[in-house]
N, C-alpha and C positions, 0 to 999 in steps of 0.2 A: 574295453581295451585288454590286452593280453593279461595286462598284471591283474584286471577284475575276476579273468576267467577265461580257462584253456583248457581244452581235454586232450588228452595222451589215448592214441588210439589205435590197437594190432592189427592189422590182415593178415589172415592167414593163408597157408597155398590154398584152400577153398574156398577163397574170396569173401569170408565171412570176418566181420568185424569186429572186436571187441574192444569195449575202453577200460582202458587199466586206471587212469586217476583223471582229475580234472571235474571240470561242470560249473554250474553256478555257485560262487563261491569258494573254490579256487582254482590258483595260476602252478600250468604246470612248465617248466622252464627246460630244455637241454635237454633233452631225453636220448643215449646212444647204448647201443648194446657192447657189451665186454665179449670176452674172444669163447668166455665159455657161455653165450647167446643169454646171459641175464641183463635186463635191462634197466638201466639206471637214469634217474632226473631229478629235478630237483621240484618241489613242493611246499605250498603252502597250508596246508590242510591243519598242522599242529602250530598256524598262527605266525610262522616264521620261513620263509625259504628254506628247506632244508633237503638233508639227503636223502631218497627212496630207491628201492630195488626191489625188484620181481625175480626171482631166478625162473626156469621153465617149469611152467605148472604147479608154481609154487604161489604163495601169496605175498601181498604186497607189506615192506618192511620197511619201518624207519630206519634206515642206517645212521644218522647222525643227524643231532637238534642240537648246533651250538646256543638258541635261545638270542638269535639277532638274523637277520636275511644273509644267507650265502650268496644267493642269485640278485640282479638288479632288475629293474623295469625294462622292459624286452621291446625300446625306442626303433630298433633295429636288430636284422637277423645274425646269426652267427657269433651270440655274445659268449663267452664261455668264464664261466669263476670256478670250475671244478674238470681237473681232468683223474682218465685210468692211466695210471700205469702198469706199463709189463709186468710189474711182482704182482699183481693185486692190491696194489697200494694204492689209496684216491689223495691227488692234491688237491686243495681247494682251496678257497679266500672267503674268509668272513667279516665284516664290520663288528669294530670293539670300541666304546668310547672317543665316538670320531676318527678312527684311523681302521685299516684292513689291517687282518692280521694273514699269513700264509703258514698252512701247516702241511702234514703230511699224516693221513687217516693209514692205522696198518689192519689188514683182514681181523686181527683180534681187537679191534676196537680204539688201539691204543694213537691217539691224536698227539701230536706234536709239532708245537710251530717254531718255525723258522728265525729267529731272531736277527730281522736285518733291516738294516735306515731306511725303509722305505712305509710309506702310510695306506699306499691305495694298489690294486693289482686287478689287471685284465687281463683279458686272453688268456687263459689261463690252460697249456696244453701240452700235452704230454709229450719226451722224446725221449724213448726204453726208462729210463728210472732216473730221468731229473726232469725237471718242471722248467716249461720258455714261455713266458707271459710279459707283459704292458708293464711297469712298475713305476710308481713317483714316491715323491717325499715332500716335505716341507724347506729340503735345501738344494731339492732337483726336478728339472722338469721330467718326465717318463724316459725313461730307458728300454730298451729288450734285452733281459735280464734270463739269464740261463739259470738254475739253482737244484744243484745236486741233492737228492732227495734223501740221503743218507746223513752225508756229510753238515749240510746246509751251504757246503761253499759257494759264494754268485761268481756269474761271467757275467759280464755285461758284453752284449754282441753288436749293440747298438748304444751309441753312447747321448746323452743330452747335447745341446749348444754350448758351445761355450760362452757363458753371459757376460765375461771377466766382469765380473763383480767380486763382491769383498763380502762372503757370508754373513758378514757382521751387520750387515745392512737388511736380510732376512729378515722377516717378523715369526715366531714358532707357533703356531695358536694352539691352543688352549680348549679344551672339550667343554662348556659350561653346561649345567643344566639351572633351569630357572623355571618358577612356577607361573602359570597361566590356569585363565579364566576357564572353567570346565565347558559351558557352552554348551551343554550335551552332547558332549565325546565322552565322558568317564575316564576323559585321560586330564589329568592336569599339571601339567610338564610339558615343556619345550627342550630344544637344543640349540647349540649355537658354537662356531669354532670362531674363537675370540681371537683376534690378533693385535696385541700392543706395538704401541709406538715402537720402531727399531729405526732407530737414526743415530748412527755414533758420531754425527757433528752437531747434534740439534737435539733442544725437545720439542715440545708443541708447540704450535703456532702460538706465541702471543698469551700463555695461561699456564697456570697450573696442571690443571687438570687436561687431558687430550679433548680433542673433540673426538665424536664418532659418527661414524659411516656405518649405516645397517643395510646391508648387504644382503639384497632377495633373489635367491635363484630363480630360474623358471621351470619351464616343462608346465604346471607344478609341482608335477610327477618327478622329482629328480631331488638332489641331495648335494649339501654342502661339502666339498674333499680337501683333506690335509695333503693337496700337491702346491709346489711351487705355483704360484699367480703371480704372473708382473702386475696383473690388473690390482691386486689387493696389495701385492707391498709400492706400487706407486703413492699408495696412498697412505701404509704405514710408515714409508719412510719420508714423508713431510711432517710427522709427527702426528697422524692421526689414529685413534683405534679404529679397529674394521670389525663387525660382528657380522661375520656370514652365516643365515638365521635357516635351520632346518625346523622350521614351522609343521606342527600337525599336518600331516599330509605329506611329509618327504620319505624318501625311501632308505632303508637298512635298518628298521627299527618296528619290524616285523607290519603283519598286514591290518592288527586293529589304528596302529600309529597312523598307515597310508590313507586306510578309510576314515578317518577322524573329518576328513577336507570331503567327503562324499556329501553333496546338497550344503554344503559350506564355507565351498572359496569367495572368499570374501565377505568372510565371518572369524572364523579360528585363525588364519593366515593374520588376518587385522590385529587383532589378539596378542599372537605370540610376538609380533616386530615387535608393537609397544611394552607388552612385558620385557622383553628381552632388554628394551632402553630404560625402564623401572628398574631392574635388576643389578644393572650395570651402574648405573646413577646412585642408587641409593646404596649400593655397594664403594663408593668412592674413587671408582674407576675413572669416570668420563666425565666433560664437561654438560651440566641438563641444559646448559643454555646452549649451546653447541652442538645437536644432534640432528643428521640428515639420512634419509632414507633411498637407494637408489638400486633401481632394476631393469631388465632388459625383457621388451615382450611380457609372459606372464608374469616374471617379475617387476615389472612396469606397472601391471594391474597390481598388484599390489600397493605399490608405489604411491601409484594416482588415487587409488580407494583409500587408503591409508590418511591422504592429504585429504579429501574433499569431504570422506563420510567419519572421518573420528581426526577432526583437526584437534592439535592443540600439546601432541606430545612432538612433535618433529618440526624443527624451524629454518628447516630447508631440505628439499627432492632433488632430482634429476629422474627423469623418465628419458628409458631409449626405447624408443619403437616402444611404448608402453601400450597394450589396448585400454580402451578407454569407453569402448562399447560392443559390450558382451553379445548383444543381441547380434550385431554385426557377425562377430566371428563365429556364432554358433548358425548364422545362417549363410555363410559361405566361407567355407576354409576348406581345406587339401582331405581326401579320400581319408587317411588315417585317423584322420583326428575329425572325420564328419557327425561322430556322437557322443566326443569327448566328452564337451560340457552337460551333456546329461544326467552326467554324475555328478558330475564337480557343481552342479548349479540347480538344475532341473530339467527335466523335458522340454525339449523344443517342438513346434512353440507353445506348445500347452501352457509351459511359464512363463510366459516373456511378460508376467507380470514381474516374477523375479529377476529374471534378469536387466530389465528396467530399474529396481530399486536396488540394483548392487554396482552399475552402469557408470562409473566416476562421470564419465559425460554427462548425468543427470543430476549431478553436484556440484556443480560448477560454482553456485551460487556459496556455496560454503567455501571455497577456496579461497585460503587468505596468507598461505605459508609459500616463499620465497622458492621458485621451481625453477629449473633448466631444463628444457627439450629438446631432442637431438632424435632427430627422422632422417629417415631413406627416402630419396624421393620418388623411387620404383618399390616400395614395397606394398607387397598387396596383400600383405597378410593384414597390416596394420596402414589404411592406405594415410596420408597426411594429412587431410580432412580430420581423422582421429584428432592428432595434434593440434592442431590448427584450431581447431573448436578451441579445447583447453588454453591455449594462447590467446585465443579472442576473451574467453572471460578472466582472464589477467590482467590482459591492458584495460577490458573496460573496468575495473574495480581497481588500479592501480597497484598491483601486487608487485612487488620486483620480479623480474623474468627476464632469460634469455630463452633462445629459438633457433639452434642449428639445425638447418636442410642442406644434408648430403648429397650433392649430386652422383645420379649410378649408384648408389647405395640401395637395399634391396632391405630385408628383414634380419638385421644382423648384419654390424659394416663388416667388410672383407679386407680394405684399401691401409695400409699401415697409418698411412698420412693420416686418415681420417679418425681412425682408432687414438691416433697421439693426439690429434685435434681434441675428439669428445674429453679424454682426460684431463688436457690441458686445459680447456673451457670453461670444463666443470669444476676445478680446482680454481678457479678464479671467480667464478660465481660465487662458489662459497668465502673466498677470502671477500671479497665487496660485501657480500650482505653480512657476514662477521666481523669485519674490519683486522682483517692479519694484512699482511704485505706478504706478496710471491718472494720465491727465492731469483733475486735478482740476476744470478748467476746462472739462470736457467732461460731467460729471454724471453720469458710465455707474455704472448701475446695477452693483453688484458681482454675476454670478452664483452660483447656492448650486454650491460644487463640496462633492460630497460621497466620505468616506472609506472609509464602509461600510456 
């Protein structure tokens, strides 16, 4: 995958090639040349995405190691977290403590960042000597945000939705770090952006203590962001905590963190959830009787691995489009991702001993924790057969379970209705097998959870 390994590479007018950085071991990211023909990208070599430059004929120079990833995982082309501008000034974006910071590098070295309400920034691109990039926060969805490179003053040129909501309602999270199982990574730490209850007519369901929601990205290549989520304050503001879990293997926390999940998703991943619900628990946070785990796609494999092969910390899932057999996706899935899992797991098929033993589908028989399922019925990434399997050893062992099938739905719902549906459902799953009452005032349909 690019972020494994990328070479940066010159033609010159005699057709002759040379490579300037990149190879086995590391990703070289953005690479554009500046007006006086030195070329600049970004690099992993010193262990973190950072700044490099070549001038002509010159050698290759670290311009800047904030010591966290500048650059993201390169899912798609044209991403940009660092522009030139006209003075010779470079803008960039780095990750700090669960939030992006935006600064402004000057030819003598001298970094300063821009101090403004915002946590996360993309696009990051130059126009004469101020910066127009992507920007979010935790009390807005992304904007296009103009920011005067001197001054620091923003334009906003594009503005968010207007949600008419009452900020109060907002959840802020919280950057946690928390210890995990070393596993042979030699890292043992996790991260997580913790979000408390925020309900200013409520508290928790029914308890003292919240319950919580552990919240698994996917990709697995990708990273938890401090922007606005209606998906995460839906559920904060019912009174639940939400830990959205940058598990060993997510990105901005340099490239031994990402490789930590190399020959071990669904190992370390498994790990860092349940730590992360120890941490929180035994911290006096959240309710232990209380706690459910829910993801989309690879975050699903989590999910579903989490439940079948280390039952016993989580007493209630939900899987959307979760895979559920590895073997499956790493023997037909989309051109990009055709040798993803080679890292992430092992050689295909050379392993498909491994990936049989990491397989949720081959665990079935250990499932015994209260699940929701919610499929596309056109998706082929994760075709329903996946689910369906898992469904059938529910009902035959009598496990509580429901089982939405989206019609038209595909890998990832698109359709709002269906979007409010999975929420709605799932929030009622969980109040049945915990016994809260819905908020009356809100009409949600009670889903059928069934017993056998």
């Amino acid at each position: 995958m690019p972020w494994d390994a990328a070479q940066l590479v010159v033609r010159d007018g005699g057709g002759g090639e040379h490579v300037i950085a990149g190879g086995d071991g590391e990703s070289v990211v953005r690479p554009q040349f500046d007006a006086d023909a030195a070329l600049w990208w970004l690099s992993d070599r010193t262990g973190f995405w950072a700044l490099h430059r070549r001038r002509p004929h010159g050698e290759v120079e670290t311009v800047l190691d904030v010591g966290s990833d500048i650059a993201a995982p390169q899912w798609v082309f044209g991403q940009s977290r660092y522009a030139l501008l006209d003075d010779g000034r470079v803008a960039l974006a780095y990750g700090r403590d669960g939030a992006d910071r935006l600064a402004v590098l000057s030819p003598g070295g001298d970094l300063r960042e821009r101090d403004r309400p915002y946590a996360a920034f993309g696009q990051v691109r130059a126009q004469g000597t101020s910066v127009v990039c992507v920007a979010g926060g935790p009390l807005a969805e992304p904007v296009v945000l103009r920011v005067d490179a001197d001054s620091g003053a923003p334009e906003v040129l594009r503005p968010a939705r207007d949600l008419g909501l009452d900020p109060a309602w907002f959840s802020h999270p919280e950057h946690v770090t928390f210890p995990t199982p070393d596993a042979g990574t030699g890292i043992t730490e996790a991260y997580a952006l913790v979000y408390p209850p925020a309900n200013p007519d409520a508290g928790a369901p029914d308890g003292d203590l919240p319950p919580l929601l552990v919240v698994v990205h996917g990709g697995p290549t990708s990273a938890a962001r401090a922007v606005l989520d209606l998906g995460i304050q839906y559920w904060t503001s019912r009174g639940f905590c939400v830990a959205d879990v940058d598990y060993r293997g997510s990105t901005g926390y340099g490239r031994r963190y990402r490789e930590a999940l190399k020959g071990r998703w669904g190992v370390v991943d498994l790990d860092d959830v349940i730590a992360c619900v120890r941490h929180l628990a035994a911290g006096g946070r959240v309710d232990p009787a209380r706690t459910a785990i829910r993801g989309g796609s690879a975050g699903g494999y989590t999910t579903l691995a989490a439940l079948t092969m280390r039952p016993g910390t989580f007493t209630a899932g939900a899987s959307h489009f979760g895979v559920a057999d590895l073997g499956a996706l790493a023997a037909e899935t989309h051109k990009f991702e055709s040798r993803y899992l080679d890292g992430l797991v092992a050689p295909w098929p050379e392993g498909r001993a491994v990936y049989d033993e990491r397989s949720p589908i081959n665990h079935v028989d250990a499932l015994d924790t209260p699940l929701a399922v919610f499929q596309g019925d056109e998706d082929a990434v994760v075709p329903p057969a996946q689910a369906e399997l898992i469904v059938a050893a529910l009902r035959r062992k009598g496990v509580p379970h429901a089982y939405l099938l989206f019609a038209g739905e595909q890998h990832g719902f698109r359709k709002a209705e269906n979007i409010r549906a999975a929420l709605d459902g799932e929030l009622s799953f969980y109040a049945q097998v915990w016994g809260f009452e819905l908020p009356a005032e809100e009409g949600i349909a009670p889903i059928d959870v069934a017993r056998g």
